[in-house]
Structures are given as C-alpha cells and as structure tokens.
C-alpha positions in Angstrom: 84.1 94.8 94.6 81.8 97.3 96.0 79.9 99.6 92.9 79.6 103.0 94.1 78.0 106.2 92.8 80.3 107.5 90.2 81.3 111.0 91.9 82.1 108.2 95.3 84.3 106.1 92.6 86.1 109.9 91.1 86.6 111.0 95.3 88.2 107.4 96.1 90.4 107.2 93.1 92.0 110.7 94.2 92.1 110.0 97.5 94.1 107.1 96.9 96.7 109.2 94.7 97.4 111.2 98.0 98.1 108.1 100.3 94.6 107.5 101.4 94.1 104.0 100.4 90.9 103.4 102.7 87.4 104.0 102.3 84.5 102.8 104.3 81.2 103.5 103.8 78.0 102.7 106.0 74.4 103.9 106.5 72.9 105.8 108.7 70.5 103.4 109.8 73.4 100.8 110.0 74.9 103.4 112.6 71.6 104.0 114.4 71.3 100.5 115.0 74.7 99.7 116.4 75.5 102.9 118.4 75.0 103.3 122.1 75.8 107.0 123.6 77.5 108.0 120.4 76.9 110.8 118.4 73.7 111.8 116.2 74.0 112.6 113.2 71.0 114.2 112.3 72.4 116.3 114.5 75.1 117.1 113.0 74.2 117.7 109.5 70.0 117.0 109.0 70.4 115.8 105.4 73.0 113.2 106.6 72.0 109.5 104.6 75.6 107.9 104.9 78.8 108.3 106.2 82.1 107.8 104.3 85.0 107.2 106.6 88.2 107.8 105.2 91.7 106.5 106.3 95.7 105.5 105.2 97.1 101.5 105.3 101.0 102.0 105.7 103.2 105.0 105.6 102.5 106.7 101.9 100.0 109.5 103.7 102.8 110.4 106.0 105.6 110.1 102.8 103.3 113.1 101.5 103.0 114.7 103.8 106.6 114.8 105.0 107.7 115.1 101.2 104.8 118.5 101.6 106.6 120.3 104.5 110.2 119.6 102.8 108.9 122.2 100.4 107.5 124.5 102.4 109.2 124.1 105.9 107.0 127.1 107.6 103.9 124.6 107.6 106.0 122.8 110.4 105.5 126.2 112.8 102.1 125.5 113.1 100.5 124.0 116.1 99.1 121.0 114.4 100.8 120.6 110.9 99.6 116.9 110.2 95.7 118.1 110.6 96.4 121.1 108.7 97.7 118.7 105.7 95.2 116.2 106.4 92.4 119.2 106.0 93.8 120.8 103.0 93.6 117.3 101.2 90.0 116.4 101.9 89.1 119.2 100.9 90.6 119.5 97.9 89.9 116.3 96.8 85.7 116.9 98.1 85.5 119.3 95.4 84.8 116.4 93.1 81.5 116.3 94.9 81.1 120.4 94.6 81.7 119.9 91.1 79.0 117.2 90.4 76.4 119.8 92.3 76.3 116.6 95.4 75.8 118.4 99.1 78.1 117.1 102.0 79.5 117.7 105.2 83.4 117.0 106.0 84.1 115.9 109.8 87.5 115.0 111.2 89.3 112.8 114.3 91.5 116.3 115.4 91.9 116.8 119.0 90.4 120.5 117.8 87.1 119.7 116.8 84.4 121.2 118.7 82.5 117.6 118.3 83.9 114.0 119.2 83.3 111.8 116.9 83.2 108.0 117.0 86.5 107.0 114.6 86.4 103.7 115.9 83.2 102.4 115.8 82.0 103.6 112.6 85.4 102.1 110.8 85.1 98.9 112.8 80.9 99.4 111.0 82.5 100.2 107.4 84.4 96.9 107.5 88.2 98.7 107.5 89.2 96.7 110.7 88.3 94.5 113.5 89.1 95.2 117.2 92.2 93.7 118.6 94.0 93.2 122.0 96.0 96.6 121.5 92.7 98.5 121.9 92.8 99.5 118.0 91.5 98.1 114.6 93.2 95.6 113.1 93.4 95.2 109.4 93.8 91.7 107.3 96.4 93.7 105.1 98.2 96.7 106.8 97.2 95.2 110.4 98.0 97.7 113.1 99.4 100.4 111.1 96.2 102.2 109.8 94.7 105.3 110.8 91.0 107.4 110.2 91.7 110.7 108.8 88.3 112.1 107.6 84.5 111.6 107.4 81.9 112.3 104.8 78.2 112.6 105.1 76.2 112.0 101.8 72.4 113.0 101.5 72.0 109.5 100.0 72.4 105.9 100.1 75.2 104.3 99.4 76.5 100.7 98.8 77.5 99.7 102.7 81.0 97.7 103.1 80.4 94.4 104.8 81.5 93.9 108.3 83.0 90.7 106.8 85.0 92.2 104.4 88.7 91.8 106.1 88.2 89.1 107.9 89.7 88.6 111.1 93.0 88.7 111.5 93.0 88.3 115.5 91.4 85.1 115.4 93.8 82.1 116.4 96.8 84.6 117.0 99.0 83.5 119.6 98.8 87.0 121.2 102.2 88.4 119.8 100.9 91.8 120.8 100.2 91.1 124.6 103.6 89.2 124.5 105.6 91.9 123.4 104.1 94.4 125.7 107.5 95.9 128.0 104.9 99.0 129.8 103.9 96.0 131.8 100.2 96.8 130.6 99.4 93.3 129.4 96.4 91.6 130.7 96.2 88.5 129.6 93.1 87.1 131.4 91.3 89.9 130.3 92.9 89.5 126.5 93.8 93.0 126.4 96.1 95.9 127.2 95.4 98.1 129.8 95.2 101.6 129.0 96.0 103.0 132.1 98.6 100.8 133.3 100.2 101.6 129.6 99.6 105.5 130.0 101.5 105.7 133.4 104.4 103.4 132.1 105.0 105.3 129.1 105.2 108.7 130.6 107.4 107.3 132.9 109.5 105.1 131.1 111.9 106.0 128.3 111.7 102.6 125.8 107.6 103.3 125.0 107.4 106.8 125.4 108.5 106.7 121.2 107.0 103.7 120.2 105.0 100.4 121.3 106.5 97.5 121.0 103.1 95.5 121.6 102.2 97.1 118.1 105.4 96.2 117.0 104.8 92.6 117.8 101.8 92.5 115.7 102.9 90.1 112.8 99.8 91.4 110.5 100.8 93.7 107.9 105.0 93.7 109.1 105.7 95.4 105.5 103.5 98.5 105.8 104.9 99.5 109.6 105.0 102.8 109.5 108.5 104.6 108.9 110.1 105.5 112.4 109.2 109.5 112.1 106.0 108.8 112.0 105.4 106.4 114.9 108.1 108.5 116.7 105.3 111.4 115.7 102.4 109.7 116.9 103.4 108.0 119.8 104.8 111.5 121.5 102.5 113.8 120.8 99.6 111.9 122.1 101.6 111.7 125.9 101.2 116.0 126.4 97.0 114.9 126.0 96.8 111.7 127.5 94.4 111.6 130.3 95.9 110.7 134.0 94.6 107.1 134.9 91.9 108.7 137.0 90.2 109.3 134.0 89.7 112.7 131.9 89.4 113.1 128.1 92.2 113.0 125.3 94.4 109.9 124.5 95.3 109.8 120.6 95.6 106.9 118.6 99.2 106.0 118.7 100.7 105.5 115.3 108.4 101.8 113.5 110.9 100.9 111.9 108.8 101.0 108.5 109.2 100.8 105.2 110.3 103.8 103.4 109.2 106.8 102.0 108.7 107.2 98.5 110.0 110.5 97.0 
C-alpha cells in the first residue's frame, strides 16, 4: 500500500466516492526517461514535479453520471455532457488541494483540449494497466473496462506506483480477444488488432459499430463490463472522429452488457 502525502490520500478518498476508483501516480523524471516524442511538461506547467493520473475500473463513474443527468436532463443538450461531468468532478474534488494552500494544474484526455496528452503511456508508467492485443491497457481486476479521466501535476514528489503493481494479466492468455474479433481486424501473427482494418469495418458494418466483441472476449474483469449505455456511448461517438485509414488525428478510446447501475 502506497503512503501518500495526506492532501493526495483526502483527493483519492473522494475521488473514489464519485466512481473514480484509480489513481496512478509517477515522476517527472520517471516520465522523462521513458517518453519519446511525447509531451513536456515543463512546458506545460514549469513547477510540474509529478503527475497523478486519474481513471474509473467498471461502470460506477458512468452510474453517476447517468444517475447526474436524470436530475437535470438539460446537461444532456450539451455537446459533450460526459467531459462536462467529468470536469465539474475534478474540480470539485481538487479543491482539497486549494484548501491545503498545495499549487496544481488539472489536464484532461477531451477531444477539446488545445494540448494532446499521452493517456496511455503515463497510465501504462503509473502501474494502472499493461498493454494488450486490443490496443488498450489491460487491468488484473477490471481488465478492459477502464478508462483515464483526468491528470494532476504536483510541485513535488510523490510516492511512484510500481510498474509491477497489477501484474500481467495478458501473459499466457489464449488470445480470447483476437478470437472474438468479427471486424475481421485480427492479426494474429502480429498479436494485435489492426486499427485500421477495425475502423473501416465498423463504420461499415452494423454488429461493431455499438460495441466490440474482441473486448467482449476479454475474460479479465467479466463482472465490471461496463453497462450497455455506456459502451453503446463510447463505442459510437468515437466513429463521427475516427481518422480514415490513411491516417489523420482523432480515434477515442472505445468503452457491454455490464453489470448494473447503482441508484
């Protein structure tokens, strides 16, 4: 059990109580040292020390947030509702920082930022997943069905998670994913599925334009599957800004049957 600085213990605990049950944290340095082309920091905030990457395992963030707009329908008429929740939590919940006089900066995954940050490689840093044939993190507990909401940069060290922390849950699988693939994206000498081939099937196709069934076929973390709004959600929006398999920039991280919401 990690020991973190007791405002970092205060933020996690309420993050939690909203449905965001994951928290990474690395250094600077650590990220320095592993990235390529990727974003600097420094740049980005000059007092930056660590990062804190923040992130849901199963469907409670999305029970919230559905449970959220039942009250107050109108936030469904905005253009991007799930941000817009996702935003107002983070924030809220960073004041626990505000109020123990601790500088940070907030950063975010939306297609809207001005700045494209690395998701991926700084969770896959924090220790809250490994990569996988499906092209996303994998976790030991919720396997597939996680997803990075939010960043925090700290103007000091912190405790780093250890990239051996969940394990790998890929390791000896028999490949349920790239069996259960049905966009004819599979690439099994390659050990992967291929994007592009999986882009042009599903805006073609009807069965994976609403789901993945590769992802489906994942039999890590079967219990905290998303409910079937949400993957419904993710897995359509993403199409109207997926890049055309000559290349381009957009492509979300898709998000079935699942467990149910608690109200």
């Amino acid at each position: 059990m990690l020991e973190f600085h007791p405002t970092i213990s205060v933020f996690r605990k309420r993050l939690q109580s909203s449905g965001l049950n994951l928290l990474g944290t690395i250094s600077l340095e650590t990220y320095r040292q592993n990235r390529t082309k990727e974003i600097d920091f420094c740049k980005v905030w000059p007092q930056a020390q660590s990062i804190l990457i923040i992130g849901n395992g199963g469907g409670e963030f999305w029970c919230q947030y559905r449970k959220f707009c039942h009250q107050q329908p109108d936030f469904l008429k905005q253009s991007h509702p799930l941000d817009t929740f996702t935003r107002q939590i983070i924030e809220q919940t960073a004041r626990v920082f505000d109020e123990a006089g601790v500088s940070y900066h907030l950063f975010y995954p939306f297609y809207t930022e001005p700045v494209w940050f690395p998701f991926v490689t700084l969770a896959k840093l924090a220790g809250l997943g490994t990569p996988s044939p499906l092209g996303m993190l994998v976790h030991p507990t919720y396997g597939p069905w996680i997803a990075f909401r939010a960043g925090v940069l700290l103007p000091f060290d912190v405790p780093e998670s250890p990239l051996d922390l969940q394990g790998k849950p890929c390791e000896g699988c028999l490949r349920y994913c790239l069996q259960g693939c049905r966009g004819n994206a599979a690439d099994f000498s390659k050990d992967r599925i291929d994007l592009e081939r999986c882009i042009t099937f599903r805006k073609a196709e009807l069965p994976c334009r609403a789901t993945c069934h590769a992802r489906l076929a994942c039999p890590v973390g079967e219990e905290y599957r998303y409910p079937e709004d949400e993957i419904r959600y993710h897995y359509t929006f993403p199409l109207t800004l997926a890049p055309s398999p000559q290349g381009g920039e957009g492509w979300g991280d898709g998000e079935t049957k699942g467990s149910p919401c608690k109200s």
